[in-house]
Residue, then its C-alpha position, 0 to 999 in steps of 0.5 A: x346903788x340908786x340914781x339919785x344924785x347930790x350937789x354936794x359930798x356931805x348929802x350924798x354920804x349921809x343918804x347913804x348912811x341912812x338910806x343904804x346902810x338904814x343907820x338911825x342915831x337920833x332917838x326921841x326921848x318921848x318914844x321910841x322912835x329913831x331917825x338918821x338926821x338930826x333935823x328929822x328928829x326935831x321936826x318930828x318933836x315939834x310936830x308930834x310931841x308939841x303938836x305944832x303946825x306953823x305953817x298956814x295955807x293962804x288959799x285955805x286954812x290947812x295947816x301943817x306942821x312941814x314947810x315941804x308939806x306947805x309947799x307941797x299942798x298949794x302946788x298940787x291942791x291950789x295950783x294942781x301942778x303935776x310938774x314931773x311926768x314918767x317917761x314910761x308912761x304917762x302918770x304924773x307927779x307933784x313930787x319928784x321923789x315920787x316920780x322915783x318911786x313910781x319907776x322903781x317899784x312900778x317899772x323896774x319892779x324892785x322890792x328892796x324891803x323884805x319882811x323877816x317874818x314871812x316871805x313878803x316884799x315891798x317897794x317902800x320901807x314906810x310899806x315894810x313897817x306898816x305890815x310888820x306893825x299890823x300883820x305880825x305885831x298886830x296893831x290897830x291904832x285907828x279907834x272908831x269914836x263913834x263905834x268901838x270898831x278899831x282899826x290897823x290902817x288910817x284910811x280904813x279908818x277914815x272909809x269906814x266913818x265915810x261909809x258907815x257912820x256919814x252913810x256917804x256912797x260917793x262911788x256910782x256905777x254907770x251901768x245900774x243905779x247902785x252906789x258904793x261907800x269904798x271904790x274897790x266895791x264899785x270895781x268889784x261890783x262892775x267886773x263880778x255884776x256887769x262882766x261876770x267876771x270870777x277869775x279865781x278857780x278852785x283847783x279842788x272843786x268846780x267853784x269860781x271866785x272874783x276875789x282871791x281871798x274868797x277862793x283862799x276862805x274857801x281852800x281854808x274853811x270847805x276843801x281844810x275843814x278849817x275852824x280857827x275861830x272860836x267863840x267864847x261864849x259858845x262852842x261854835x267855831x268860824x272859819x273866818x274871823x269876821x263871821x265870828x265877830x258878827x256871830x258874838x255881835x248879833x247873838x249873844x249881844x243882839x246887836x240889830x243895826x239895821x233899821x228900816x227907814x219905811x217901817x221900825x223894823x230892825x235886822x241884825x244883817x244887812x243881808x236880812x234888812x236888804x231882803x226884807x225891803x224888797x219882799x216887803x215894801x217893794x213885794x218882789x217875788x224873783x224866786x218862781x218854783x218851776x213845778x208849780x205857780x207859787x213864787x217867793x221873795x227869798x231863795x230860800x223859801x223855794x228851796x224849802x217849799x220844794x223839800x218839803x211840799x214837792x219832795x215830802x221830806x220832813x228830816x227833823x224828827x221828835x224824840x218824844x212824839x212821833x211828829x216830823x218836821x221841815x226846819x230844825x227851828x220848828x222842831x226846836x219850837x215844837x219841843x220847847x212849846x208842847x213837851x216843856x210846856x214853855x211860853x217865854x212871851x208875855x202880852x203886856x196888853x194883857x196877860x195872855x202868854x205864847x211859846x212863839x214871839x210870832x203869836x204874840x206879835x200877831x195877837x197884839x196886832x190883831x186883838x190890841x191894834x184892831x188891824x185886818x192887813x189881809x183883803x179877799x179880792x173877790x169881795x170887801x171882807x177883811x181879816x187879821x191872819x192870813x190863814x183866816x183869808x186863805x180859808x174864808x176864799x176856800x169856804x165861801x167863793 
């Protein structure tokens, strides 16, 4: 059935009792968990139940609630001892068992443990029950302290308080500067980034992907029309179930958990922090029109200057007035400010009234705070809105 050998007839029957034959008699009577050795059991109520750790490192002071844990910790941390070596290929190993592992699932390629809800295998059971428990059953155990993020595995747990909450990048590319919280990303960054590698096609379409989850939420939600998810707040509908958690997070609760570190300004999306440092505080301009000289921070801003400057298209019409508009964000405003007469943003300077939450910040900046952030060049004057320079640099020089 399996390679592994035994001294001695009792060991070999009860490995296959519990390993083949997956027989468990033991049952703890504080959940519901079964095991195939008496031992087995009362370790685990020691050390689960009780909480027990009495074994004691001497080079440090881990503790653990196995002896073989022990042993295990000084040989391959203390002693850093890999004493079992594949002769495959050149992978070492602090364990034997792992050793067999290794080559079983790596080398020979075997997926003994098959999963009865859905078509998937896996080389090792402890593999088996984790998806089971997170896929099918949905389980997330691991609950962020700090956050109320849950989630279904522990070490993406542990990465995500590494990453988001210590703020840790232990992961540097070598070939530019940037770093990364998780070692996939690095990976990912380097092969897309550095190689230009996407090497997921879509059989529907010309598009390529570097992860093959991207090319699936694509298949899904472009080529389907699929929209799985829905918020309960709202009509709108996702695809994915991530970008309905930022939607509720950012929308209707107004999370804005990015702060700028060189200003108080704060972003919803890590995107828009990101975009705002570098096209304000850095004032990079990468996105140059290639039918006049005008350039932008963001991508964006050149396609809607090109539409609506070069092309002439104002496809947002009023119903009530005969005004058109590039964005359906101005025609929202325009509706709400000039036909409802709206103004929701009270100075608390003054009692001055705005239907734009921009007005409102520009007035408070240049009445209440006396700031002129806009210099003309050709000689000392300064001015409060851009507008105004834009139009003294027309009238005067």
């Amino acid at each position: 059935m399996c390679l592994k050998q035994f001294n001695t007839t009792h060991s070999l029957l009860l490995h296959m009792k519990t390993d083949h034959e997956g027989r468990r008699d033991y049952a703890c009577d504080n959940c519901e968990k079964k095991f195939g050795k008496r031992s087995h059991l009362l370790v685990h109520q020691r050390t689960v139940h009780e909480g027990r750790k009495d074994y004691v490192c001497d080079g440090c002071e881990k503790k653990f609630g196995h002896k073989s844990h022990l042993l295990f910790h000084q040989r391959t941390v203390h002693e850093s001892r890999k004493d079992y070596v594949c002769d495959k290929c050149e992978k070492k190993f602090g364990e034997k068992t792992n050793l067999f592992r290794h080559q079983r699932i790596v080398h020979e390629g075997r997926r003994d443990y098959a999963c009865d809800k859905c078509e998937k295998k896996f080389g090792e059971r402890g593999n088996l029950v984790k998806h089971q428990k997170t896929i099918h059953e949905g389980h997330k155990d691991y609950e962020c302290d700090k956050c109320e993020k849950k989630f279904r595995q522990q070490s993406n747990f542990i990465r995500h308080q590494k990453a988001i909450h210590e703020g840790r990048k232990d992961y540097a590319c070598d070939k530019c500067e940037k770093k990364f919280g998780r070692k996939f990303n690095l990976f990912f960054h380097q092969k897309t980034v550095h190689e230009g590698r996407k090497d997921f096609a879509c059989d529907k379409c010309e598009k390529k992907f570097g992860r093959k989850l991207d090319l699936f939420n694509h298949q899904l939600t472009v080529h389907e029309g699929r929209r799985d998810y829905a918020c309960d707040k709202c009509e709108k509908k996702f695809g994915e179930r991530g970008n309905l958690v930022k939607h509720q997070k950012t929308i209707h609760e107004g999370h804005k958990d990015y702060e700028c570190d060189k200003c108080e300004n704060k972003f919803r999306r890590k995107s828009d922090l990101l975009k705002h440092q570098r096209t304000v505080h850095e004032g990079r301009k990468d996105y140059a029109c290639d039918k006049c000289e005008k350039k932008f921070g963001r991508k964006f801003n050149l396609f809607f200057h090109q539409k609506t400057v070069h092309e002439g298209r104002k496809d947002f019409a009023c119903d009530k007035c005969e005004k058109k508009f590039g964005r359906k964000l101005d025609l929202f405003n325009h509706q709400l400010t000039v036909h409802e007469g709206r103004k929701d943003y009270v100075c608390d300077g003054c009692e001055k009234k705005f239907g734009h939450k921009s007005h409102l910040l520009r007035h408070q900046k240049t009445v209440h705070e006396g700031r002129k952030d806009y210099a003309c060049d050709k000689c000392e004057k300064k001015f409060g809105q851009k507008s105004n320079l834009l139009k003294h640099q027309k009238i005067i020089h």
